[in-house]
VMD Tcl script that builds the backbone (N, CA, C; Angstrom):
set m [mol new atoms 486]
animate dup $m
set s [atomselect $m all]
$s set {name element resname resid chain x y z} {
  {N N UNK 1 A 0.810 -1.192 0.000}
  {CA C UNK 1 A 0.000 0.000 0.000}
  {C C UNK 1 A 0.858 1.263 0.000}
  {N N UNK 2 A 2.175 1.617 0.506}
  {CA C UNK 2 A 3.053 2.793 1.214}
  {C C UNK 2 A 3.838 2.381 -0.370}
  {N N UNK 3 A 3.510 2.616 -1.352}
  {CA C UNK 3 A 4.531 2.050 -2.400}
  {C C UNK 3 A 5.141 3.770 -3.592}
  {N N UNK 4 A 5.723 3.455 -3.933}
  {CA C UNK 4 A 6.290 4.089 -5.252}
  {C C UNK 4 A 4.792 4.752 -5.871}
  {N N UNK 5 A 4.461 3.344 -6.786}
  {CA C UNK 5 A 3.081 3.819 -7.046}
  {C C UNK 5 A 2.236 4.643 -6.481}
  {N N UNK 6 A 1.495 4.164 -5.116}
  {CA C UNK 6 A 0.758 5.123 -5.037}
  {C C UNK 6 A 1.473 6.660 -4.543}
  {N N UNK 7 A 2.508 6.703 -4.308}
  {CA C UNK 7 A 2.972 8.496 -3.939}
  {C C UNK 7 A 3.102 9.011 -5.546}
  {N N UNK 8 A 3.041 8.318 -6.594}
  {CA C UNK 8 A 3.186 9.137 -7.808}
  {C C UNK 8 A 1.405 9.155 -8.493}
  {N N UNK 9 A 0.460 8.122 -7.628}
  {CA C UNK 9 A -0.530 8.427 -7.666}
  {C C UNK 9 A -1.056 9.701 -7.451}
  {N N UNK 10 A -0.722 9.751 -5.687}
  {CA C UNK 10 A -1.195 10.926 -4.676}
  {C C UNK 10 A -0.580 12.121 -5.574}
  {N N UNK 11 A 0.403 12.206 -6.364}
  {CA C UNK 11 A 0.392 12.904 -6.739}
  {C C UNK 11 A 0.598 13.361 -7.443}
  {N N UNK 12 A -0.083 13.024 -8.651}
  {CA C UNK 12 A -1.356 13.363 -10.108}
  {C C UNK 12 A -2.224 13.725 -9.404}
  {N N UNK 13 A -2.997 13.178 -8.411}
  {CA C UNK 13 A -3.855 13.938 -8.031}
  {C C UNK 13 A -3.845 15.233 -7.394}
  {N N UNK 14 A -3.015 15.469 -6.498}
  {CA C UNK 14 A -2.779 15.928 -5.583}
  {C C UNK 14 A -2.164 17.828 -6.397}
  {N N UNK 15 A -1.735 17.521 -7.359}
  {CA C UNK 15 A -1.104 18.409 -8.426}
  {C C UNK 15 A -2.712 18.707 -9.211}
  {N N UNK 16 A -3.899 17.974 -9.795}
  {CA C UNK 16 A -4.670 18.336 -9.979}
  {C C UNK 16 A -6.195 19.344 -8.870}
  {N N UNK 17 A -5.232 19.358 -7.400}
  {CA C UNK 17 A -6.376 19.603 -6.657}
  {C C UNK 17 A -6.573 21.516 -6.299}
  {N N UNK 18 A -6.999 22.295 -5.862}
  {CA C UNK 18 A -7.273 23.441 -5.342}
  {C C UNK 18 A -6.720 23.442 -4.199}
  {N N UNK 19 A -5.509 24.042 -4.122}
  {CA C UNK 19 A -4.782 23.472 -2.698}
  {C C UNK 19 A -5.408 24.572 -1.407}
  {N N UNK 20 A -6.735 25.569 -1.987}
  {CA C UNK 20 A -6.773 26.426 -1.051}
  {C C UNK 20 A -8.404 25.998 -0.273}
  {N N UNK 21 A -8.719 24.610 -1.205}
  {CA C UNK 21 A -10.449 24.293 -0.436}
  {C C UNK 21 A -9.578 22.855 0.539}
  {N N UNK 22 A -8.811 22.342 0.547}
  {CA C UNK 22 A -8.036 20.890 0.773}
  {C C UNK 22 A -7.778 21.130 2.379}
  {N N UNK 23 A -8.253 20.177 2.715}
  {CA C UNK 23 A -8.087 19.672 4.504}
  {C C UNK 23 A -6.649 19.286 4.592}
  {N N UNK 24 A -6.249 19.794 5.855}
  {CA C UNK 24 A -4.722 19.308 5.991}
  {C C UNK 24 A -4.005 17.984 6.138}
  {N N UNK 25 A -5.001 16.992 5.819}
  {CA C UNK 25 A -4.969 15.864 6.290}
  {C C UNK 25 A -4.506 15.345 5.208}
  {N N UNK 26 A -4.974 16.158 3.752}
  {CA C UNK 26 A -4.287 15.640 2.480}
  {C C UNK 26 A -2.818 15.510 2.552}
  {N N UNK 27 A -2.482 16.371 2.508}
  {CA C UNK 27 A -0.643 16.825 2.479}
  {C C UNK 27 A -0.179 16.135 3.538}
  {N N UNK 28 A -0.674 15.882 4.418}
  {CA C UNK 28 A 0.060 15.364 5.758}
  {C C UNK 28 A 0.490 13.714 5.476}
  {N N UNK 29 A -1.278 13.246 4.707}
  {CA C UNK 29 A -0.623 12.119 4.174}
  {C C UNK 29 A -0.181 11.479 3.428}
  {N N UNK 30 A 0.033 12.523 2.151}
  {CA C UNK 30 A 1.221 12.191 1.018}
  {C C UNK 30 A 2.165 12.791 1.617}
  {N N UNK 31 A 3.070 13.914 2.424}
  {CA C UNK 31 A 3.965 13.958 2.743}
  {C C UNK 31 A 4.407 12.701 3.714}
  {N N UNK 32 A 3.936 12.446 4.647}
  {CA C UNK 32 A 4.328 11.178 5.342}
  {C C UNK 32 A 4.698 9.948 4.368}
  {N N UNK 33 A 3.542 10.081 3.442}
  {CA C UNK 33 A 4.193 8.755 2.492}
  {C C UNK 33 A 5.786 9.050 1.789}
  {N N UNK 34 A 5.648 10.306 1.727}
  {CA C UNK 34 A 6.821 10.918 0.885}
  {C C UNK 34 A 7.994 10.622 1.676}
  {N N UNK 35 A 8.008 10.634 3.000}
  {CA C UNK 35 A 9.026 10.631 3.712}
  {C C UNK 35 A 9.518 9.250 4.272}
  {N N UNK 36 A 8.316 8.277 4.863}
  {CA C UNK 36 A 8.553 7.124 4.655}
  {C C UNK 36 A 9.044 6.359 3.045}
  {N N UNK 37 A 9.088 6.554 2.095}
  {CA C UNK 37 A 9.341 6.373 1.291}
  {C C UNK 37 A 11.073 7.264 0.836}
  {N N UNK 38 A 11.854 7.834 1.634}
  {CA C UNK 38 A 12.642 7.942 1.665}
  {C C UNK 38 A 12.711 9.522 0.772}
  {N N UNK 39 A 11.771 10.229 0.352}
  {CA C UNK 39 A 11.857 11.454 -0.629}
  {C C UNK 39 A 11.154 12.511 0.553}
  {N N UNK 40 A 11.673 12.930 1.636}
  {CA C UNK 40 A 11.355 14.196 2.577}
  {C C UNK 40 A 11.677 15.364 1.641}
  {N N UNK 41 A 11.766 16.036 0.336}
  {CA C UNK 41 A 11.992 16.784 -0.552}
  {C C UNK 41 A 10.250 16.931 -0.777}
  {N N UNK 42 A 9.933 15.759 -1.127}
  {CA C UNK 42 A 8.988 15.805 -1.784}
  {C C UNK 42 A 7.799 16.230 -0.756}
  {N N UNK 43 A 8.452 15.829 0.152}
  {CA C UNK 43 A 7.299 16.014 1.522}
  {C C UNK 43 A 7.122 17.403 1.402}
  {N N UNK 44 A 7.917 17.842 1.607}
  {CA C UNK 44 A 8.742 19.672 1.777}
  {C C UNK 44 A 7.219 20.612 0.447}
  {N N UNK 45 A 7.905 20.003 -0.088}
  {CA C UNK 45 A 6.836 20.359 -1.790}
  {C C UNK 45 A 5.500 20.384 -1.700}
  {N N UNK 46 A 4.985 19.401 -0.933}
  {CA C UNK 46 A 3.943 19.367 -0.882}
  {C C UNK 46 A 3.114 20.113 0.181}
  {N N UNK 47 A 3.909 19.903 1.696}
  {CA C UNK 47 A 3.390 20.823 2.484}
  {C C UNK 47 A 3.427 22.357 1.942}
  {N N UNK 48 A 4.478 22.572 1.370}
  {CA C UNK 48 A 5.048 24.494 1.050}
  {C C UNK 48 A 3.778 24.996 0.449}
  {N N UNK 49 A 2.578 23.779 -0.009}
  {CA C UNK 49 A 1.941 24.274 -0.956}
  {C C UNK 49 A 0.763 24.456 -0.160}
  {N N UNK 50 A 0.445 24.241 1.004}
  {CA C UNK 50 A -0.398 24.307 1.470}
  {C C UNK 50 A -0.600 25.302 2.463}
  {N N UNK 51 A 0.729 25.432 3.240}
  {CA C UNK 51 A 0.639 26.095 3.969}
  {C C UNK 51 A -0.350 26.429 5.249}
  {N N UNK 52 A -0.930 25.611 5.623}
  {CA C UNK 52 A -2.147 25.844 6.975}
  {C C UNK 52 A -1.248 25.697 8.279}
  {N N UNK 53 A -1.561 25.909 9.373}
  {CA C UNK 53 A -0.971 26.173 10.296}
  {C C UNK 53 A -1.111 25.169 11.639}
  {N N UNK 54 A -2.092 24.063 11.304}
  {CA C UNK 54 A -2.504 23.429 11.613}
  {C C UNK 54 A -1.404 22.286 12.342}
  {N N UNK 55 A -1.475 21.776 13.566}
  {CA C UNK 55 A -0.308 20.979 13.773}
  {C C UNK 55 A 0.191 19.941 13.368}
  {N N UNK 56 A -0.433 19.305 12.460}
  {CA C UNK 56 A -0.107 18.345 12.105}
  {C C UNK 56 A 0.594 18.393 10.623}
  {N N UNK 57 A 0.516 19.323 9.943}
  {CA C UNK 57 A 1.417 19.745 9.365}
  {C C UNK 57 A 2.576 20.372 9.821}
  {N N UNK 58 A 2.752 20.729 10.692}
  {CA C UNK 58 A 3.996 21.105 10.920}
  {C C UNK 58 A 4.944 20.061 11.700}
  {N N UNK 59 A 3.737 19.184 12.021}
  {CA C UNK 59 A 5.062 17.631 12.634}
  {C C UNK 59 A 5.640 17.547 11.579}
  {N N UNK 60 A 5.019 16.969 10.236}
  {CA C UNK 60 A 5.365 15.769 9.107}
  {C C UNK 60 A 6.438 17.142 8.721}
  {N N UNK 61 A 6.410 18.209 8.190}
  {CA C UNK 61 A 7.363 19.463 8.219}
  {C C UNK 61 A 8.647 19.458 8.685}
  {N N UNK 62 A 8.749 19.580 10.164}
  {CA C UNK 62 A 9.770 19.438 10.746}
  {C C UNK 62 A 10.420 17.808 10.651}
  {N N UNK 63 A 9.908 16.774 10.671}
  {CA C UNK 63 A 10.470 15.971 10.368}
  {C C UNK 63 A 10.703 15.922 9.241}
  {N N UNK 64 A 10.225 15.806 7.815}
  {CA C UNK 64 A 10.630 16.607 6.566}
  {C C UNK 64 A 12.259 17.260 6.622}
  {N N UNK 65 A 12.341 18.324 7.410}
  {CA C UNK 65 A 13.045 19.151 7.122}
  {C C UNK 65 A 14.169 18.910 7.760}
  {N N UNK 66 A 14.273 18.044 8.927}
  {CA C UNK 66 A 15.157 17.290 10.115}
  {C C UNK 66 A 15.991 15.678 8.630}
  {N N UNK 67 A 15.208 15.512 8.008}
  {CA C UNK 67 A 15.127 14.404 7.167}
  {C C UNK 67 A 16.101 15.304 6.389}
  {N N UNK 68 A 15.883 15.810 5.886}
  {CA C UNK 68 A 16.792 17.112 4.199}
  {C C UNK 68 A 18.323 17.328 5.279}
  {N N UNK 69 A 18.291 17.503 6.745}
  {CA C UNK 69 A 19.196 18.326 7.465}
  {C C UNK 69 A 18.946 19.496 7.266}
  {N N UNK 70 A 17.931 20.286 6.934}
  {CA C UNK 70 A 17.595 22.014 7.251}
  {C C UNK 70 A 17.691 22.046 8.233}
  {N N UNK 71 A 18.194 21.859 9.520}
  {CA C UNK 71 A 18.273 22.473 10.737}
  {C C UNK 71 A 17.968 23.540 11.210}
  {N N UNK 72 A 18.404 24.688 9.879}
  {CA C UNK 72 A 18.111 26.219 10.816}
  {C C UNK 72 A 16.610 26.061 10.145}
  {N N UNK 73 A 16.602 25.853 9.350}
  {CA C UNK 73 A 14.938 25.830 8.379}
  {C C UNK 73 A 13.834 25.400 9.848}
  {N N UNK 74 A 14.261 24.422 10.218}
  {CA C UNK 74 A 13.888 23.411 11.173}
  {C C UNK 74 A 13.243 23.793 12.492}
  {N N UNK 75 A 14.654 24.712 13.088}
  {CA C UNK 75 A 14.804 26.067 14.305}
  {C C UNK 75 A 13.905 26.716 13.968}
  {N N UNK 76 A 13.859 27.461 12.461}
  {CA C UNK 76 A 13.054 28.883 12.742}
  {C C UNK 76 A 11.768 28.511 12.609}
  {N N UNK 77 A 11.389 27.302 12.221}
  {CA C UNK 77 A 9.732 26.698 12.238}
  {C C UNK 77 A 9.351 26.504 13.795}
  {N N UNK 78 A 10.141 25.871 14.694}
  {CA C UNK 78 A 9.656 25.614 16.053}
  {C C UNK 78 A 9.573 27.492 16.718}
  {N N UNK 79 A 10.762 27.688 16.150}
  {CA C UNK 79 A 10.758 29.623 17.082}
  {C C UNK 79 A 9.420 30.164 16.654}
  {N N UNK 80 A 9.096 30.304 15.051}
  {CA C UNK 80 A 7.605 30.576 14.736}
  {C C UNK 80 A 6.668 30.407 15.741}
  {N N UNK 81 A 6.640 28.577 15.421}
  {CA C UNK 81 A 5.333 28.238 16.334}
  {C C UNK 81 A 5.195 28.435 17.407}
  {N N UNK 82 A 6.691 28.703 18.516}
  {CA C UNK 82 A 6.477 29.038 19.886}
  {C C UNK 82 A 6.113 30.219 20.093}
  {N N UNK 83 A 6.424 30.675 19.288}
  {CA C UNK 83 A 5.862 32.509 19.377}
  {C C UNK 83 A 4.694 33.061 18.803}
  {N N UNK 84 A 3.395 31.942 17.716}
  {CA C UNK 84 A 2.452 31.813 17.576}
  {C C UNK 84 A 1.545 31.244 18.646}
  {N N UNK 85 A 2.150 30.156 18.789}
  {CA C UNK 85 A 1.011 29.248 19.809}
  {C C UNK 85 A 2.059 28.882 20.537}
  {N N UNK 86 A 2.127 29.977 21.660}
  {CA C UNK 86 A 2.962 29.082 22.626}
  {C C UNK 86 A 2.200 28.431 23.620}
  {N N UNK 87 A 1.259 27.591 23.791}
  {CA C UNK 87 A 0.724 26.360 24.591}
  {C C UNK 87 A 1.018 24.794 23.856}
  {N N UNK 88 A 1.311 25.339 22.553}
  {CA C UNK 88 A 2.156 23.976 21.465}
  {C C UNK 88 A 2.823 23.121 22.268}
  {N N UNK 89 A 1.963 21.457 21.777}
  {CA C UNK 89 A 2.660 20.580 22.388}
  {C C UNK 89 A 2.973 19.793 20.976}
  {N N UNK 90 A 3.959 18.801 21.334}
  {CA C UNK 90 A 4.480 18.065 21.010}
  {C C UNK 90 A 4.197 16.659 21.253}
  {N N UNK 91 A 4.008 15.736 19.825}
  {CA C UNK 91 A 3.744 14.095 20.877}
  {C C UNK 91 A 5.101 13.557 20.552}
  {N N UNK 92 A 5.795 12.526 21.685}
  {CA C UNK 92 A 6.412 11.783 22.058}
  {C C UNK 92 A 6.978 11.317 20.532}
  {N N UNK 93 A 6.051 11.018 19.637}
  {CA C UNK 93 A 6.478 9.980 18.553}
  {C C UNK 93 A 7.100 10.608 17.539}
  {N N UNK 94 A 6.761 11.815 17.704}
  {CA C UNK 94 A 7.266 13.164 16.418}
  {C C UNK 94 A 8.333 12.765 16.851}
  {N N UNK 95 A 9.050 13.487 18.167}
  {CA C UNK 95 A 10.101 13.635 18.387}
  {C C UNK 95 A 11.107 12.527 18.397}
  {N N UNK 96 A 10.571 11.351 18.885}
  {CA C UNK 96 A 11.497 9.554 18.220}
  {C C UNK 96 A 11.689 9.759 17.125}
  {N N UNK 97 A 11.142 9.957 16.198}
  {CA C UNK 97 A 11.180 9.641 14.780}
  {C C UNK 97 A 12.390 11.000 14.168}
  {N N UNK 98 A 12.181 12.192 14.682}
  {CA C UNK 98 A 13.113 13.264 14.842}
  {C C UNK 98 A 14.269 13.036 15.133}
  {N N UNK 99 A 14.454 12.241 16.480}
  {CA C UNK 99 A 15.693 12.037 16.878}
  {C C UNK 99 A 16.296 10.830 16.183}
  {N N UNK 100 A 15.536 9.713 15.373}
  {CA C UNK 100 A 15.925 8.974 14.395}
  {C C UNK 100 A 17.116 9.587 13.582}
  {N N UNK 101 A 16.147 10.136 13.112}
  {CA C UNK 101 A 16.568 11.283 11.590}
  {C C UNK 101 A 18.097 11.337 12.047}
  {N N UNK 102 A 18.058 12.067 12.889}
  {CA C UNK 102 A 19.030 12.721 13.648}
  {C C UNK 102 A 20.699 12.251 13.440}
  {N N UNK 103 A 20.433 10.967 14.192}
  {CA C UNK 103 A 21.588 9.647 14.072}
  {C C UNK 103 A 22.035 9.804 12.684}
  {N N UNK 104 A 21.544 10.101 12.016}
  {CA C UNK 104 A 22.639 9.973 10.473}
  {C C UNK 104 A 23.172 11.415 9.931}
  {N N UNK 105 A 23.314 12.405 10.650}
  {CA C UNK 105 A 23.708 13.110 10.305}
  {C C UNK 105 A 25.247 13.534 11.411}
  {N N UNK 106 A 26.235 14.159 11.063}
  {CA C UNK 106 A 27.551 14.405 11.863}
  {C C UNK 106 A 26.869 15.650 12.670}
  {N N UNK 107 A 27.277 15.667 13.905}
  {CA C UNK 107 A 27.088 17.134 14.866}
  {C C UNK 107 A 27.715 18.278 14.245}
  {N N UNK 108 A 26.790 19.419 14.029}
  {CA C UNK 108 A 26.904 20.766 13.734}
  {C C UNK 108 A 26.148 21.745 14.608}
  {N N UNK 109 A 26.836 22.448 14.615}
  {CA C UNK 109 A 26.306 24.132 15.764}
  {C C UNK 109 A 24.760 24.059 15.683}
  {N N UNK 110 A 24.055 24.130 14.111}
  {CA C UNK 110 A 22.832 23.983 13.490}
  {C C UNK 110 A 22.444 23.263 14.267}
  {N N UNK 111 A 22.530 21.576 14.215}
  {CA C UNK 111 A 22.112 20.368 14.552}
  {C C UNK 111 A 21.662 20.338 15.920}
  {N N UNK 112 A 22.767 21.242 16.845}
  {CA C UNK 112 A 22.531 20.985 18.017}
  {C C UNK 112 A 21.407 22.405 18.700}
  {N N UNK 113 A 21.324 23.343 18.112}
  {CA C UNK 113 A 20.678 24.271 18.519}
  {C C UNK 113 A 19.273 23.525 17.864}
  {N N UNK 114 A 19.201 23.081 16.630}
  {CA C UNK 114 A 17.530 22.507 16.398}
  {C C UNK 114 A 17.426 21.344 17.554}
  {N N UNK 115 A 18.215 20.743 18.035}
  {CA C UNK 115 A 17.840 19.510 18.628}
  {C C UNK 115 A 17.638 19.948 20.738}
  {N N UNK 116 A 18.284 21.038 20.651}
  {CA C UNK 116 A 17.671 21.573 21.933}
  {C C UNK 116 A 16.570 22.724 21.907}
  {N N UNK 117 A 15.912 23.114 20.774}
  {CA C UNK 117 A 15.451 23.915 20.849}
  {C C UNK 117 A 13.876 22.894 21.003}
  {N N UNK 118 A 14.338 21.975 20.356}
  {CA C UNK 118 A 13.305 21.007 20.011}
  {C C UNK 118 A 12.687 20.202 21.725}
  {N N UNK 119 A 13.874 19.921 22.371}
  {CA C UNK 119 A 14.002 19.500 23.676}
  {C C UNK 119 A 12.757 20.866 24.599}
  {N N UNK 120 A 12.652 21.848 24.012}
  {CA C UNK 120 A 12.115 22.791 24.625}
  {C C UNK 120 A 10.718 22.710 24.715}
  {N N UNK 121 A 9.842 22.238 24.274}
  {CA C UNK 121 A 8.723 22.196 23.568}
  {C C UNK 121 A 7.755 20.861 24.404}
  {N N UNK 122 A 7.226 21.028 25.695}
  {CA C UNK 122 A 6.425 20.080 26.035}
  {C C UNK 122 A 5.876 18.665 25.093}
  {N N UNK 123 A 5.513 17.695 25.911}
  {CA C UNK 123 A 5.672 16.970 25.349}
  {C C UNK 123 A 3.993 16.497 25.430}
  {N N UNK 124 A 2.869 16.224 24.587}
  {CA C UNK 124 A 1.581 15.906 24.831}
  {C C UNK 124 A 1.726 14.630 25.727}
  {N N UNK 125 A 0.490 14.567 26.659}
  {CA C UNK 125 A 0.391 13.549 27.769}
  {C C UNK 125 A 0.180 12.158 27.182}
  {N N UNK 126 A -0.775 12.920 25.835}
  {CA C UNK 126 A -1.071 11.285 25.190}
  {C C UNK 126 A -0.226 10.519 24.248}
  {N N UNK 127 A -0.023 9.605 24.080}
  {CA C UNK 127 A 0.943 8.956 23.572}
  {C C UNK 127 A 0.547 7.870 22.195}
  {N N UNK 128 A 0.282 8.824 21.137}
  {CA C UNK 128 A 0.384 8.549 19.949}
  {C C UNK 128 A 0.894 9.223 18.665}
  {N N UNK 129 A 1.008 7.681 18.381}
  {CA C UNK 129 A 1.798 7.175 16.774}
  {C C UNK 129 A 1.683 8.149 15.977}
  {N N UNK 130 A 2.987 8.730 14.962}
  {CA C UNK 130 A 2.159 9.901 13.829}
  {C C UNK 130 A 1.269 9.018 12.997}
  {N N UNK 131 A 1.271 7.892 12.995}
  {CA C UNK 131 A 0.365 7.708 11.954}
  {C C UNK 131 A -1.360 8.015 12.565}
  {N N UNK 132 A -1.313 7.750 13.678}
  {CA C UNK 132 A -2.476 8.217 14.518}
  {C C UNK 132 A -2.875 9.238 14.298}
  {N N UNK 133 A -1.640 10.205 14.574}
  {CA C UNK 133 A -2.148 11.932 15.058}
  {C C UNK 133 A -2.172 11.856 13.538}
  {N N UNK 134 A -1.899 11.791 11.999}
  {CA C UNK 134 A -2.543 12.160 10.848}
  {C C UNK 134 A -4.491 11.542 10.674}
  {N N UNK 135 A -4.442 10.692 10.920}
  {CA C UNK 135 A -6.209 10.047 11.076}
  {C C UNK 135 A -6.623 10.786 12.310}
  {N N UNK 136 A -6.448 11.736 13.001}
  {CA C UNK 136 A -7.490 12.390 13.774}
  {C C UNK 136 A -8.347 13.076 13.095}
  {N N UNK 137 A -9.213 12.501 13.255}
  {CA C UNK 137 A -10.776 13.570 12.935}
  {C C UNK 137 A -10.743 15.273 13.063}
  {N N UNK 138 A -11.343 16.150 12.389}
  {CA C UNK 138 A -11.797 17.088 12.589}
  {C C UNK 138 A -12.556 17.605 12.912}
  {N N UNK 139 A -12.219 18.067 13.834}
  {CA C UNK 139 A -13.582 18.501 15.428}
  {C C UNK 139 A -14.320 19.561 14.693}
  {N N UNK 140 A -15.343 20.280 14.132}
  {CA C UNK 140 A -15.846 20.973 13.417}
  {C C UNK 140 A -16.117 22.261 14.015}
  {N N UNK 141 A -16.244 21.692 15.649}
  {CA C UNK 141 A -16.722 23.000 16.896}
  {C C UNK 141 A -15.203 23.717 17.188}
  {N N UNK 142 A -14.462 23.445 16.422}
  {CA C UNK 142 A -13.284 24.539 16.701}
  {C C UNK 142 A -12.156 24.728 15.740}
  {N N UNK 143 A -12.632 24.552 14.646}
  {CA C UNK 143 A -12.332 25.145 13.197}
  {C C UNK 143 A -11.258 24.964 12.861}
  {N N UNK 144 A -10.624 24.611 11.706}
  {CA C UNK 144 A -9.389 24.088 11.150}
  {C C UNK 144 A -7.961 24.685 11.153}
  {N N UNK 145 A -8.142 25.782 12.082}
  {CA C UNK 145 A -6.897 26.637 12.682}
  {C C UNK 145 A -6.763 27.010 14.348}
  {N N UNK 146 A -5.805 26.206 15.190}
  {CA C UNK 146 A -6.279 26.580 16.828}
  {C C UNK 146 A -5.964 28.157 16.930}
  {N N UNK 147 A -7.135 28.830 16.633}
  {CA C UNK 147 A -6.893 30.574 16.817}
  {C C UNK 147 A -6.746 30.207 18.640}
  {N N UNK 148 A -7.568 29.215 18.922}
  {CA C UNK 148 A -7.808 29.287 20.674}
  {C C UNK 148 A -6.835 29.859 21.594}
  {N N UNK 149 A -5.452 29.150 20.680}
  {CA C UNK 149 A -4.328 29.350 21.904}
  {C C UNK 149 A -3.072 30.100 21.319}
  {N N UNK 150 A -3.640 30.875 20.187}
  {CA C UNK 150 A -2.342 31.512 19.849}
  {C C UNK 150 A -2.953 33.405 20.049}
  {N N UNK 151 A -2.031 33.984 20.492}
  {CA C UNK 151 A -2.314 35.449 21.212}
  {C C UNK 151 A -1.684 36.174 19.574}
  {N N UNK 152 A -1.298 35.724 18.473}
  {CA C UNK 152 A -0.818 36.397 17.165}
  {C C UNK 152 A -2.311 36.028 16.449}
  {N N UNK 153 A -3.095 35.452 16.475}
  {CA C UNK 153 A -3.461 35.015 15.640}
  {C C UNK 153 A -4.754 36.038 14.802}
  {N N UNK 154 A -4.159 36.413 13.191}
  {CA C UNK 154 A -5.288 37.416 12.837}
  {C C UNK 154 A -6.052 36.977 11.834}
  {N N UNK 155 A -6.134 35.643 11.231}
  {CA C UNK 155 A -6.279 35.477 10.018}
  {C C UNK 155 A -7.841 35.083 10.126}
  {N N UNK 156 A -8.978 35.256 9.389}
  {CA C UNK 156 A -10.048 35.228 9.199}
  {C C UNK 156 A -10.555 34.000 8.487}
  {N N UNK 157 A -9.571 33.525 8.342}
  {CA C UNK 157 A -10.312 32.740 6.874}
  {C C UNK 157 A -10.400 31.213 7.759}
  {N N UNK 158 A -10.312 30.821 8.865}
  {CA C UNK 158 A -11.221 29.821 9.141}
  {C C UNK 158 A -11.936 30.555 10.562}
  {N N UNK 159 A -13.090 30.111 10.586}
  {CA C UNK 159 A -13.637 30.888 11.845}
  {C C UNK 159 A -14.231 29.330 12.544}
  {N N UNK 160 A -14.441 29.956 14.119}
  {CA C UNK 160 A -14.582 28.840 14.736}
  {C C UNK 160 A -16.334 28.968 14.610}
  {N N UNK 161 A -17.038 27.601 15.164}
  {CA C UNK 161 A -18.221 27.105 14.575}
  {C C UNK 161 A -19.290 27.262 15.661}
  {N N UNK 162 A -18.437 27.652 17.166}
  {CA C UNK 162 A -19.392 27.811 18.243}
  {C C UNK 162 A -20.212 29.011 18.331}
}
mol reanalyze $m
mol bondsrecalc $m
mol representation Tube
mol addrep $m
């Protein structure tokens, strides 16, 4: 199923879609395929195009980008988000799979400032799989951007439903 094929499926399609009506759940899970499949480039490509702010794009992202070795790319995505939504948690499995990555690359100044900056960032209580946190449902009563907990947040274009 996680094959060659279908990531050049996902994306014919994915290249034919309106990337501005598309749930984040699309990109999250052709980038994941992209990355399990050894092409985090492609992951990169696909999220860039979407752009939502949503967390679960920005796991498969940072691992993406931890995958390429962007490190500072990497840094200035977590500094963003802490300074957007700083109540941002983190699950346990992002960060395994992060610190995977990690192991194959030689220590650099970069490397080590993304990998403590990363250390910074609470860790969610609950303890699931990314493949999990991509199949979470969308709660409808609180709209496809957490405006809830970020004190920057101005953008209009998803509103919450309560």
């Amino acid at each position: 199923m996680n094959s060659e094929a279908q990531l050049e499926y996902g994306l014919q399609l994915w290249n034919k879609l309106n990337k501005e009506t598309q749930f984040f759940q699309s990109g999250s899970f052709l980038g994941l395929l992209a990355i399990n499949l050894g092409q985090p480039k492609t992951a990169l490509e696909i999220l860039e195009s979407t752009k939502q702010s949503h967390v679960t794009p920005v796991f498969i992202r940072l691992i993406a980008l931890a995958d390429c070795g962007y490190f500072a790319e990497a840094t200035k995505l977590i500094e963003e988000r802490k300074k957007n939504f700083p109540k941002s948690k983190i699950y346990a499995s992002v960060v395994e799979k992060i610190g995977e990555i990690l192991k194959k690359y030689p220590t650099t100044e970069e490397k080590r400032n993304f990998s403590k900056l990363l250390d910074t960032i609470p860790l969610h209580e609950q303890k699931y799989s990314i493949d999990k946190i991509i199949c979470f449902p969308i709660d409808p009563t609180r709209g496809l951007t957490p405006q809830y907990c970020s004190p920057n947040y101005i953008g209009p274009r998803y509103k919450k439903n309560r």
